[in-house]
VEXTORPA-599829 format. One record per residue: chain; y, z, x of N, C-alpha, C in turn. Coordinates in Angstrom, 1 decimal. Layout:
mol=A; n.yy=Y; n.zz=Z; n.xx=X; ca.yy=Y; ca.zz=Z; ca.xx=X; c.yy=Y; c.zz=Z; c.xx=X $
...
***
This chain:
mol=A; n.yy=-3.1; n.zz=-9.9; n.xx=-17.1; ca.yy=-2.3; ca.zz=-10.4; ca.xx=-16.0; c.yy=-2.3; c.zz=-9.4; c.xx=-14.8 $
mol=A; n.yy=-2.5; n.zz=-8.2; n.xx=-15.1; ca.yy=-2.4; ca.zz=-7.2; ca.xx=-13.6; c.yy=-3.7; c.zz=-6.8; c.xx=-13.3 $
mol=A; n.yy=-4.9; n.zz=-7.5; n.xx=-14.2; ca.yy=-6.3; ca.zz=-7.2; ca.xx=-14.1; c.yy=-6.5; c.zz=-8.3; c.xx=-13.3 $
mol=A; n.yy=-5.7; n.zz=-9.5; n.xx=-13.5; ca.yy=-5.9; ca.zz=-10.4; ca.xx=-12.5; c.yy=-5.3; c.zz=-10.2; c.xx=-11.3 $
mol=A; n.yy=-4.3; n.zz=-9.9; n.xx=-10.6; ca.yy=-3.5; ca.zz=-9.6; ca.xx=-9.4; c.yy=-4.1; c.zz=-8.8; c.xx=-9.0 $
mol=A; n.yy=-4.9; n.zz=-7.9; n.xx=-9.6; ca.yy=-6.1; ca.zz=-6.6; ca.xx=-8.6; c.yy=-7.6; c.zz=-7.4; c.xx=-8.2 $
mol=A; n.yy=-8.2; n.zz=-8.6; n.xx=-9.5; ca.yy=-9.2; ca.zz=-9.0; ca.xx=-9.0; c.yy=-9.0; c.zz=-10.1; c.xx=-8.1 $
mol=A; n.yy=-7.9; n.zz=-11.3; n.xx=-8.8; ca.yy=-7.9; ca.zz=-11.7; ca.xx=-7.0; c.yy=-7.8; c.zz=-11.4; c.xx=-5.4 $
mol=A; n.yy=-6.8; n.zz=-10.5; n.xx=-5.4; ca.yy=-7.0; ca.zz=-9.7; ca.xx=-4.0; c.yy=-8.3; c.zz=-9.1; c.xx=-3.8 $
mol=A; n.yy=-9.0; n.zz=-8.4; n.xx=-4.5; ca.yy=-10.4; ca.zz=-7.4; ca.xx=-4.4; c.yy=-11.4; c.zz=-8.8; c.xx=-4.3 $
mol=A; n.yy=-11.3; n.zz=-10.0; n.xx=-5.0; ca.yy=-12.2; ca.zz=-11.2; ca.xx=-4.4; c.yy=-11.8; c.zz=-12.1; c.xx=-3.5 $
mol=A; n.yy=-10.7; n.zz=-11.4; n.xx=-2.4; ca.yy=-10.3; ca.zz=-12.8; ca.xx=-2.0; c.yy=-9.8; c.zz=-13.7; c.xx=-2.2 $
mol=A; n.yy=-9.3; n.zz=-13.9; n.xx=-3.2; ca.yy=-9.0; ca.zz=-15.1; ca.xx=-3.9; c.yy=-7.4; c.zz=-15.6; c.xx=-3.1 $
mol=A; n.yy=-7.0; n.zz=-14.5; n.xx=-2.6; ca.yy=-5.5; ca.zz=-14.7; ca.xx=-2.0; c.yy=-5.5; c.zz=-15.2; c.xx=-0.8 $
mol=A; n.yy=-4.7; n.zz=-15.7; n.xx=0.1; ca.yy=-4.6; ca.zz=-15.6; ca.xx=1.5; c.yy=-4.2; c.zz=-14.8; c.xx=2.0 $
mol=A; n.yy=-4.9; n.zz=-14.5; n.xx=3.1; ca.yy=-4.6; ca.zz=-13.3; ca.xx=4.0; c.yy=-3.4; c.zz=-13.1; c.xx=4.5 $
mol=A; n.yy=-2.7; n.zz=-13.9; n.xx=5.0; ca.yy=-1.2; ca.zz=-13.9; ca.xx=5.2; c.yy=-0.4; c.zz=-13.5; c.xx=3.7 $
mol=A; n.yy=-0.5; n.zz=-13.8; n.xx=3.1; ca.yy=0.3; ca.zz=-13.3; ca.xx=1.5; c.yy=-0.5; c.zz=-12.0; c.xx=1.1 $
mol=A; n.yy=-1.4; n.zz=-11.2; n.xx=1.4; ca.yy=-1.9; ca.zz=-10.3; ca.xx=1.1; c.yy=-1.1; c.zz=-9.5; c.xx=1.8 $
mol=A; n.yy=-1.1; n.zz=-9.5; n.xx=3.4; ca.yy=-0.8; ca.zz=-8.8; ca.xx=4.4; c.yy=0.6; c.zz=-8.4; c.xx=4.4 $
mol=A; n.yy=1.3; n.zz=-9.5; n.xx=4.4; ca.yy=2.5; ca.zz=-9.8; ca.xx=4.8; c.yy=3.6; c.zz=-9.7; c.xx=3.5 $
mol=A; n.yy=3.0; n.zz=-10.0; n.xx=2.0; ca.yy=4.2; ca.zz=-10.3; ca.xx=1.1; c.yy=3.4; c.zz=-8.7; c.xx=0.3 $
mol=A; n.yy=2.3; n.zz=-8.8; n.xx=-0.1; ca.yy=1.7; ca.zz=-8.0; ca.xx=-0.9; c.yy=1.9; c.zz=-6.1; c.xx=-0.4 $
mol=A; n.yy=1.3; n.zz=-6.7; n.xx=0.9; ca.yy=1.1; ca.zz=-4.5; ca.xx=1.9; c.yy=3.1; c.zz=-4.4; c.xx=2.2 $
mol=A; n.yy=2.9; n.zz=-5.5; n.xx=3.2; ca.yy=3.8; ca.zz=-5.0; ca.xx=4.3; c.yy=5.7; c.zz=-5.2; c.xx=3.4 $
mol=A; n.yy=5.7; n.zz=-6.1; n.xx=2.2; ca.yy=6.7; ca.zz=-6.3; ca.xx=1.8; c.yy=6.8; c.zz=-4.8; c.xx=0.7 $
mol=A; n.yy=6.0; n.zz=-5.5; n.xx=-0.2; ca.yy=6.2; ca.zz=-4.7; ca.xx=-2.4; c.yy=5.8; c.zz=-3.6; c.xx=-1.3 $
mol=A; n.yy=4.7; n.zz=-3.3; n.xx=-0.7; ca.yy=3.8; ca.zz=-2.1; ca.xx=-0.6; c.yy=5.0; c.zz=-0.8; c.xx=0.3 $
mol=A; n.yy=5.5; n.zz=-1.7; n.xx=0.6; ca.yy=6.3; ca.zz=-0.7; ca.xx=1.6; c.yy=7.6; c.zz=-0.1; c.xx=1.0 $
mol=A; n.yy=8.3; n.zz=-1.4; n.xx=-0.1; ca.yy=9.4; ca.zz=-1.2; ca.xx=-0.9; c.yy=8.9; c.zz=0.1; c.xx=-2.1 $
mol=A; n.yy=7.6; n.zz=0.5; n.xx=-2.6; ca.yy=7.1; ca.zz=0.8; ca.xx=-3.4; c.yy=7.0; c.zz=2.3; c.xx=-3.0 $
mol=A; n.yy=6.3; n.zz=2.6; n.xx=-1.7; ca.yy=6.4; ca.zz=3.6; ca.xx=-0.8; c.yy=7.9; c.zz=4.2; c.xx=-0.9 $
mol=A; n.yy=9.1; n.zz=3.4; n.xx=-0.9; ca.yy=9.7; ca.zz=3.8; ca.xx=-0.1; c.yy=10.8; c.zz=4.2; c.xx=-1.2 $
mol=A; n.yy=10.7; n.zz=3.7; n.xx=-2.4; ca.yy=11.1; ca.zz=3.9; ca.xx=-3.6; c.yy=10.6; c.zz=5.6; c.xx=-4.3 $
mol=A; n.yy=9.4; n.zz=5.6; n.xx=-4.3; ca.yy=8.3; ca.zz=6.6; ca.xx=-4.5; c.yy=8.8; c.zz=8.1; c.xx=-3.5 $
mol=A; n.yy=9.2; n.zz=7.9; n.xx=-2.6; ca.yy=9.8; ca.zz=9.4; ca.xx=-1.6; c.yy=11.6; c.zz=9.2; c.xx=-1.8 $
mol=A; n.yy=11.7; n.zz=8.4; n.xx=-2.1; ca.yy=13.3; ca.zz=8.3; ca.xx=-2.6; c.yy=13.4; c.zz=9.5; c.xx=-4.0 $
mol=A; n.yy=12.8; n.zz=9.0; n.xx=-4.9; ca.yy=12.3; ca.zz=9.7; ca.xx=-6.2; c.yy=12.4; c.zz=11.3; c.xx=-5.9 $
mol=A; n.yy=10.9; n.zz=11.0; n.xx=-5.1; ca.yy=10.5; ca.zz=12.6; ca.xx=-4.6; c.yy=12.0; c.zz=13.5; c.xx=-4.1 $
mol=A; n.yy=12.4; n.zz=13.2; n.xx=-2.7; ca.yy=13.4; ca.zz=14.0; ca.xx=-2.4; c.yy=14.4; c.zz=13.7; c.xx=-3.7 $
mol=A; n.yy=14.7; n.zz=13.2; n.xx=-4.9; ca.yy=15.6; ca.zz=13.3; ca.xx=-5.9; c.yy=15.0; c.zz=15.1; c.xx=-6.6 $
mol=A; n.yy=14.0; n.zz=14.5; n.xx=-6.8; ca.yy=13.1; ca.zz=15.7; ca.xx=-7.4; c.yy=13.3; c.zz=17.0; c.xx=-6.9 $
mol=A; n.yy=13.1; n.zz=16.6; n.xx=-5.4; ca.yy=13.2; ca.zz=17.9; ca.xx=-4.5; c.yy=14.7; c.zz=18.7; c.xx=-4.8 $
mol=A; n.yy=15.5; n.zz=17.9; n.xx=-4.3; ca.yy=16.7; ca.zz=18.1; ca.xx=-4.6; c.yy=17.5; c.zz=19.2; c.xx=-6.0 $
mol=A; n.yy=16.5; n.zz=18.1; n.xx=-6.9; ca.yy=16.7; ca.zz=18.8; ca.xx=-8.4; c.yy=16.1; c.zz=20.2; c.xx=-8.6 $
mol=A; n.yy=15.7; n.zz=20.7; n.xx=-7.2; ca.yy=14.5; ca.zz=22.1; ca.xx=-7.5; c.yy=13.6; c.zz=21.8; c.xx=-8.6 $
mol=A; n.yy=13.1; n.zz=20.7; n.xx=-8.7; ca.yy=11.9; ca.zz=20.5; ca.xx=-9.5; c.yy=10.6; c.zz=21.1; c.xx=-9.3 $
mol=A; n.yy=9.6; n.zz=21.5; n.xx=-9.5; ca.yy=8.3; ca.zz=21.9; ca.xx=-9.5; c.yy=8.1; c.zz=21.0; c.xx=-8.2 $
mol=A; n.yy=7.4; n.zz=22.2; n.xx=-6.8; ca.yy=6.7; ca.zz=21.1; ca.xx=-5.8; c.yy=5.4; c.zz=20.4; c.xx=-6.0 $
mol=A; n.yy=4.6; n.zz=20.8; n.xx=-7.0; ca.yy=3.3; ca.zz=19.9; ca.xx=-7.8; c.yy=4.5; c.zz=18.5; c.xx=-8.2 $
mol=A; n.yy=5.0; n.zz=18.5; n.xx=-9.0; ca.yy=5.6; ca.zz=17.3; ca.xx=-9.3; c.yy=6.5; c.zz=16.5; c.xx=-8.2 $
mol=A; n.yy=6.6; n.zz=16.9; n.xx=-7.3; ca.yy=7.6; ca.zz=16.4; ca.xx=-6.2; c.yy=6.7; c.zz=15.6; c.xx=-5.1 $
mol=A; n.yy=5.5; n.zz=16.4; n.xx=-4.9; ca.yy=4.4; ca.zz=15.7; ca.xx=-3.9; c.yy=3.4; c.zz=14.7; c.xx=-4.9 $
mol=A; n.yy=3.4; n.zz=15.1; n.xx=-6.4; ca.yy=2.7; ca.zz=13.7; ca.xx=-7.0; c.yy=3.4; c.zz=12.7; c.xx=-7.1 $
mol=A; n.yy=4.9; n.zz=12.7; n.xx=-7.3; ca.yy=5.1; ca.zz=11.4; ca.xx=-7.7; c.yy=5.4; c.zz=10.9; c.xx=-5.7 $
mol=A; n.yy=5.6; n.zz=11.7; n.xx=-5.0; ca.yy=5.8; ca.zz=11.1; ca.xx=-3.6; c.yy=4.0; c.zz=10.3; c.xx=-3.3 $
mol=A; n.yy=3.1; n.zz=11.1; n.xx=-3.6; ca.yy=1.9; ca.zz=10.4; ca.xx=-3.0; c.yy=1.1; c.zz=9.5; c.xx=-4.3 $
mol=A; n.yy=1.9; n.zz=9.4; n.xx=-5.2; ca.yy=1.2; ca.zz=8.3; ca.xx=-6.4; c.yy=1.1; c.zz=6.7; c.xx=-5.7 $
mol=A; n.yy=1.6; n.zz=6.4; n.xx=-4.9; ca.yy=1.1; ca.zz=5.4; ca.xx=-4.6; c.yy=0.0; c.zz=5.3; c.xx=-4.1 $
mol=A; n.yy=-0.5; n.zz=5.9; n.xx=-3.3; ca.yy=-1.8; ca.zz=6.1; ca.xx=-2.5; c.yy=-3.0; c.zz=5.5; c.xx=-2.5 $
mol=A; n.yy=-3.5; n.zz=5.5; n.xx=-4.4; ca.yy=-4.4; ca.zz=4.7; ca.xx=-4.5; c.yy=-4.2; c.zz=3.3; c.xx=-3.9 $
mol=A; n.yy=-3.0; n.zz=3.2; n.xx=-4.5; ca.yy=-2.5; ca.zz=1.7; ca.xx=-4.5; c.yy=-2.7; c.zz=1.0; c.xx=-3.0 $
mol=A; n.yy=-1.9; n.zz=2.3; n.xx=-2.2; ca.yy=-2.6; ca.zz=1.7; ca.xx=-0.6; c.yy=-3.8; c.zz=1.3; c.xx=0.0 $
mol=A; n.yy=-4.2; n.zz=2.3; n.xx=-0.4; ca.yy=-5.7; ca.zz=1.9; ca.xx=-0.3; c.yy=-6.4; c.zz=0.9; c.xx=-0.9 $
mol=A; n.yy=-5.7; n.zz=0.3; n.xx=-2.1; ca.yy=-6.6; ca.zz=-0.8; ca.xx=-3.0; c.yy=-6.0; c.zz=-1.8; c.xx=-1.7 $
mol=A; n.yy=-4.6; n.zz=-1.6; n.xx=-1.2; ca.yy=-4.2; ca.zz=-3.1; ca.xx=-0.4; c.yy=-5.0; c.zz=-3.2; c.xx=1.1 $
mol=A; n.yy=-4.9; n.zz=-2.0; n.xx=1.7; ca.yy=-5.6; ca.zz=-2.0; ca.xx=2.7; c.yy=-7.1; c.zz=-2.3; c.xx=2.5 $
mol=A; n.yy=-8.0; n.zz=-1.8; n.xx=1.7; ca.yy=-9.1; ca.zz=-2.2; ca.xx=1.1; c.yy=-9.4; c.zz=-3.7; c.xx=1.4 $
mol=A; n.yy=-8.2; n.zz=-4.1; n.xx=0.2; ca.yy=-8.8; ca.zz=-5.5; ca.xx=-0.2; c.yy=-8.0; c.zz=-6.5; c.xx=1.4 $
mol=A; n.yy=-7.3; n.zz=-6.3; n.xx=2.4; ca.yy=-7.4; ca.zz=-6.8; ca.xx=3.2; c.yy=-8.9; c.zz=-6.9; c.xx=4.2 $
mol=A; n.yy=-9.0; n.zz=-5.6; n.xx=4.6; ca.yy=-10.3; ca.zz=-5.6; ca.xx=4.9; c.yy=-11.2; c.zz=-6.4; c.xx=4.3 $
mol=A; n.yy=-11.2; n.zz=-6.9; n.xx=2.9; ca.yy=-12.5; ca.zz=-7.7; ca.xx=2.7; c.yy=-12.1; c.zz=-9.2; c.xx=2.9 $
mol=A; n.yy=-10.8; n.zz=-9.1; n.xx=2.8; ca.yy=-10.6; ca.zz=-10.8; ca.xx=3.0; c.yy=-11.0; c.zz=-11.4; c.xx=4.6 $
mol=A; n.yy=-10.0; n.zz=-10.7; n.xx=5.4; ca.yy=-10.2; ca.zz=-11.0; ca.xx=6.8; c.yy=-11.3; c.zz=-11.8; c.xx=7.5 $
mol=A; n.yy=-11.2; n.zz=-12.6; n.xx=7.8; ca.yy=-12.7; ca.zz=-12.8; ca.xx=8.5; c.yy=-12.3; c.zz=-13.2; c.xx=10.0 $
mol=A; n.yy=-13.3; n.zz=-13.7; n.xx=11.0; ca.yy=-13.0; ca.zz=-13.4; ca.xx=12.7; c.yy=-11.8; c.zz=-13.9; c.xx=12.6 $
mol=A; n.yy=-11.7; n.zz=-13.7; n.xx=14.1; ca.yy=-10.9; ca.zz=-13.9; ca.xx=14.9; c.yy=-9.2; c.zz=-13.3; c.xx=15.2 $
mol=A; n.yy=-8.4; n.zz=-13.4; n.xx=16.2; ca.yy=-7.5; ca.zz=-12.3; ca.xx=17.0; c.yy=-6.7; c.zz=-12.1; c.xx=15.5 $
mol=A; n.yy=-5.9; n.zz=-13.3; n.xx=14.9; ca.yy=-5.0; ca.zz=-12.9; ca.xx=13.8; c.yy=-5.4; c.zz=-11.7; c.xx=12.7 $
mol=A; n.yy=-6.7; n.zz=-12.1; n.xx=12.0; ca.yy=-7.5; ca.zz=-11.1; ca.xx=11.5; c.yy=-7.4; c.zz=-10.1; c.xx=11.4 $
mol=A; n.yy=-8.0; n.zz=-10.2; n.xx=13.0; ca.yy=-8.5; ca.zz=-8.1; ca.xx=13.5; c.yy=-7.0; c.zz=-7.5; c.xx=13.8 $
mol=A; n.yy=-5.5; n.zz=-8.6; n.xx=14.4; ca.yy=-4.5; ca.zz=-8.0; ca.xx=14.3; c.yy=-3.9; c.zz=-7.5; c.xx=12.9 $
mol=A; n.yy=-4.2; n.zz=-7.9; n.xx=11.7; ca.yy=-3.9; ca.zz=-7.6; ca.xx=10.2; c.yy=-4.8; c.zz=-6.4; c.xx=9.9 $
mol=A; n.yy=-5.9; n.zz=-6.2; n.xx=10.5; ca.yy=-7.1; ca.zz=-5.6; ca.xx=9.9; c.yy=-6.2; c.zz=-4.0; c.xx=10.9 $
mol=A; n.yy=-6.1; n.zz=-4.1; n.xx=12.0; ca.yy=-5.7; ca.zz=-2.7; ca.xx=12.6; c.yy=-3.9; c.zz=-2.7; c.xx=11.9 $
mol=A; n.yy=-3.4; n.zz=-3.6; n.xx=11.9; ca.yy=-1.9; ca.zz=-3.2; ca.xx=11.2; c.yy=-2.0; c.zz=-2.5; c.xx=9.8 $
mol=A; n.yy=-3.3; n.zz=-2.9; n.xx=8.6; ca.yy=-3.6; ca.zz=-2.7; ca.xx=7.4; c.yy=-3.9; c.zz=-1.1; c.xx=8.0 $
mol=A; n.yy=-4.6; n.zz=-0.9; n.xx=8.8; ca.yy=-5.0; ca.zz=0.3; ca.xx=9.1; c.yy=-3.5; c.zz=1.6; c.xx=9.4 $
mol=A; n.yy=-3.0; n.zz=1.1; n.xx=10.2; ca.yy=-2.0; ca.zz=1.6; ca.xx=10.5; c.yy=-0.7; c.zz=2.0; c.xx=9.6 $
mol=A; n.yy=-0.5; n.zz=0.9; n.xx=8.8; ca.yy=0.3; ca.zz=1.1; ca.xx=7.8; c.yy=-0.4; c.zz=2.2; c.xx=7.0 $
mol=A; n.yy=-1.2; n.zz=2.2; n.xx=6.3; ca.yy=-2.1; ca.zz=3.1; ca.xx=5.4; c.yy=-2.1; c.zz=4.6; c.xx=6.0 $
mol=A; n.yy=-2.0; n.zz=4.8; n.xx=7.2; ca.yy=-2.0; ca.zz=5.8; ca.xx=7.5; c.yy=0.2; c.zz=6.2; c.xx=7.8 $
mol=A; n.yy=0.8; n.zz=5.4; n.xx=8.5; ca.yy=2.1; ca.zz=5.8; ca.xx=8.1; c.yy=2.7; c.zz=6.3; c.xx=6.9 $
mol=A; n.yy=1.6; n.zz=5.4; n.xx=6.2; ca.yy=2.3; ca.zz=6.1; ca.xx=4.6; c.yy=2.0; c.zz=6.8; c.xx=3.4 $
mol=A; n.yy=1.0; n.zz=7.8; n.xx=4.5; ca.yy=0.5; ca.zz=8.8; ca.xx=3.3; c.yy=0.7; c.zz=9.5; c.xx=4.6 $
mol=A; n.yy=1.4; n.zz=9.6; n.xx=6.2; ca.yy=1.9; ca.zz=10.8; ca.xx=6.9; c.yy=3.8; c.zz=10.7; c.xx=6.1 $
mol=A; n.yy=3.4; n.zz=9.7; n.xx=6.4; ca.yy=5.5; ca.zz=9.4; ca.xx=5.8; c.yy=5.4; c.zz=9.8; c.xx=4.7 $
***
């Protein structure tokens, strides 16, 4: 079941608006944001900073698999290339955030 939710998106199989919009910009961001919540818990608890900066940047693959698999879905035109630079942009918010 979660071999499939990674190969549909990585084949396209999804729509680009539900990729973008429910998949990055919704879970992706709640996930993110969950994930540095943790961390400053961590921090907080004077925990080991190895462990405080993995579990904050453990998402990361993950962003990249979304921003990734946006990029391959997209094809022309304005809506697209607007998702393809927001995919971009996000990805980079949230490995500076």
């Amino acid at each position: 079941m979660i071999a499939d939710f990674f190969r549909s998106r990585w084949l396209g199989q999804v729509p680009l608006d539900r990729l973008f919009w429910r998949d990055m910009m919704l879970a992706g961001t709640l996930i993110n944001m969950a994930s540095s919540a943790l961390a400053l818990v961590l921090l907080g608890l004077k925990l080991p900073l190895w462990l405080v900066l993995a579990v904050h940047f453990a998402p990361v693959p993950y962003n990249i698999f979304l921003t990734s698999a946006v990029w391959r879905t997209a094809e022309s035109g304005a809506k697209a290339s607007l998702m393809l630079l927001g995919s971009a942009l996000w990805l980079i918010a949230t490995v500076v955030v």
